[in-house]
N, C-alpha and C positions, 0 to 999 in steps of 0.2 A: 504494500500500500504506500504510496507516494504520499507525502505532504499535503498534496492540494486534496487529496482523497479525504485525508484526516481530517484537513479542517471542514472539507465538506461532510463529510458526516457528524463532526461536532455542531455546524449551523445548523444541520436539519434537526439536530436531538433537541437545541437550544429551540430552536422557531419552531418545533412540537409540542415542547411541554411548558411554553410562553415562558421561557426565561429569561430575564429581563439579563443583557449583557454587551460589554464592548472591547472589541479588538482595536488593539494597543501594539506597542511595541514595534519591533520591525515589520512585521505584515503592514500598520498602518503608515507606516513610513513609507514604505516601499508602493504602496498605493497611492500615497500623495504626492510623494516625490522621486525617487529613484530605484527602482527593483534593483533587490541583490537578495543572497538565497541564505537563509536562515535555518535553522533545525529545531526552533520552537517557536509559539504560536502565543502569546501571550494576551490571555483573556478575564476581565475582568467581571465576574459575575454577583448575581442575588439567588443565591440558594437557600430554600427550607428544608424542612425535614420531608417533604413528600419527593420533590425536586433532588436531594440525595438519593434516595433511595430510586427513581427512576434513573439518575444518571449510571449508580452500581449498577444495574440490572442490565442498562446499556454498553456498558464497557469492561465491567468484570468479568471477562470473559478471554477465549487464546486470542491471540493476538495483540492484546493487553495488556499494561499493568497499571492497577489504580490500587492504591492500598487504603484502603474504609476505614481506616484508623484516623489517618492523615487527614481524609476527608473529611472528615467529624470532627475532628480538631479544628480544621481549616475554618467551619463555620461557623464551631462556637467560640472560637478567639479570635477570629478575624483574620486569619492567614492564608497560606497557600499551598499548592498539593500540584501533584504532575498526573498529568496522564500520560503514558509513553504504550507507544505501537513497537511492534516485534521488531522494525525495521528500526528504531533509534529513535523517529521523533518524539515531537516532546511536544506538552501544550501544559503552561502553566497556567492554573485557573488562580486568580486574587480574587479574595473578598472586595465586595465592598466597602470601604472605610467610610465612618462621618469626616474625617477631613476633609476641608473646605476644596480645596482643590478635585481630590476625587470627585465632590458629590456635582462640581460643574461641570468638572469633563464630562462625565457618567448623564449629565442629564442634557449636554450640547452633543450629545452621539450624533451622527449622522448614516446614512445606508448609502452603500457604493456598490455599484454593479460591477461582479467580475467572473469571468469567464461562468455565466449561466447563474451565479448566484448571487444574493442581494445579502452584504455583510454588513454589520452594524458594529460602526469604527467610529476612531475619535476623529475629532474636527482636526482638519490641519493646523491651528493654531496649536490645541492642545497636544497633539503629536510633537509638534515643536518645541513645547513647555515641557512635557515628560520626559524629552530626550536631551531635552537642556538640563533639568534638574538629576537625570540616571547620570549625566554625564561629570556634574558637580560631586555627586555622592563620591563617583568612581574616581575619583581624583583627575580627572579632567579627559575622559572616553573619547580621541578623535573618530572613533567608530559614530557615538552618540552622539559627538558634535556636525560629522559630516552629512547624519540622516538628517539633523535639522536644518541645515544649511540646505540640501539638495530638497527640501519640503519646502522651505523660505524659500529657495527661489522659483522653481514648479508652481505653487501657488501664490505669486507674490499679488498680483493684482485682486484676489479675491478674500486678504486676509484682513484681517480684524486687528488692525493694527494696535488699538488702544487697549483690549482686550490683553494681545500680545504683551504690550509695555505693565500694562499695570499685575498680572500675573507674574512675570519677570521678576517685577519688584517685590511680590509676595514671597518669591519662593527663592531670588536672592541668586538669580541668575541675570540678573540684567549685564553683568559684563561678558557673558558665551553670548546674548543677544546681541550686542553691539557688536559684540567679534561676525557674527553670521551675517550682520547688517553690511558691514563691513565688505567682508568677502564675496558676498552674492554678486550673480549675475545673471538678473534674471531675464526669464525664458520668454 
């Protein structure tokens, strides 16, 4: 099972059992700004207890590994848990956070059509904000800087500029923001 197989069959579990969720990380990057090929899938969800128990039921199974400890922990502390196929990838599920950041990404999602499927990914701003601020944590990621930079510039005309600056400022990434500003050229 390939990549794109996986994540397709994690949308369809997701958009079956209405579960509310947003792809993040390099998949949204690479959607908004520059494909390049990653080996996990980073999705952030709202799961309850009926929603666990249909996801095991879905995926515990060969081909899989989800370990239902992890899971249950993931929900009731607010963490996260993998799902990995036979073949290596990986799809890391995050909780939901109350954090002020999360809950605007998480409710600016937007649906993007790709090869036959309609995924529900963060805004390109926020994509930008996420990979500004992973790349802050990680003591300065030009992996995480360059997916922002090739997202700044791919959607330079359609962003939310102030949006952009004043989250910046939140999250204390305003100088990887100047540096992107800086270096762009956009498309």
């Amino acid at each position: 099972m390939s990549q794109q197989e996986l994540l397709a069959k994690l949308v369809h579990f997701l958009n079956a059992e209405q579960i509310p969720y947003l792809l993040t990380g390099s998949v949204a990057s690479s959607l908004h700004g520059e494909p390049r090929s990653t080996h996990d899938v980073d999705v952030i969800v709202v799961l309850d207890a009926n929603s666990v128990t249909q996801l095991l039921k879905k995926f515990q199974r060969p081909g899989y590994y989800l370990d239902e400890m992890c899971v249950r922990e993931a929900v009731e502390k607010g963490g996260m848990f993998n799902l990995i196929s036979a073949e290596g990838d990986k799809i890391d599920f995050w909780m939901l956070t109350p954090d002020p950041f999360d809950q605007s990404r998480f409710a600016r999602r937007t649906i993007v059509d790709f090869m036959g499927m309609h995924l529900t990914v963060s805004s390109p701003e926020d994509t930008i904000l996420a990979k500004l601020y992973w790349a802050k944590l990680s003591g300065g990621s030009e992996k995480h800087v360059h997916d922002s930079l090739r997202v700044y510039e791919v959607q330079y005309g359609h962003l939310d500029l102030e949006y952009l600056q004043d989250w910046a400022r939140r999250l204390s990434v305003e100088e990887l923001l100047i540096r992107i500003r800086t270096e762009a050229e956009p498309i």
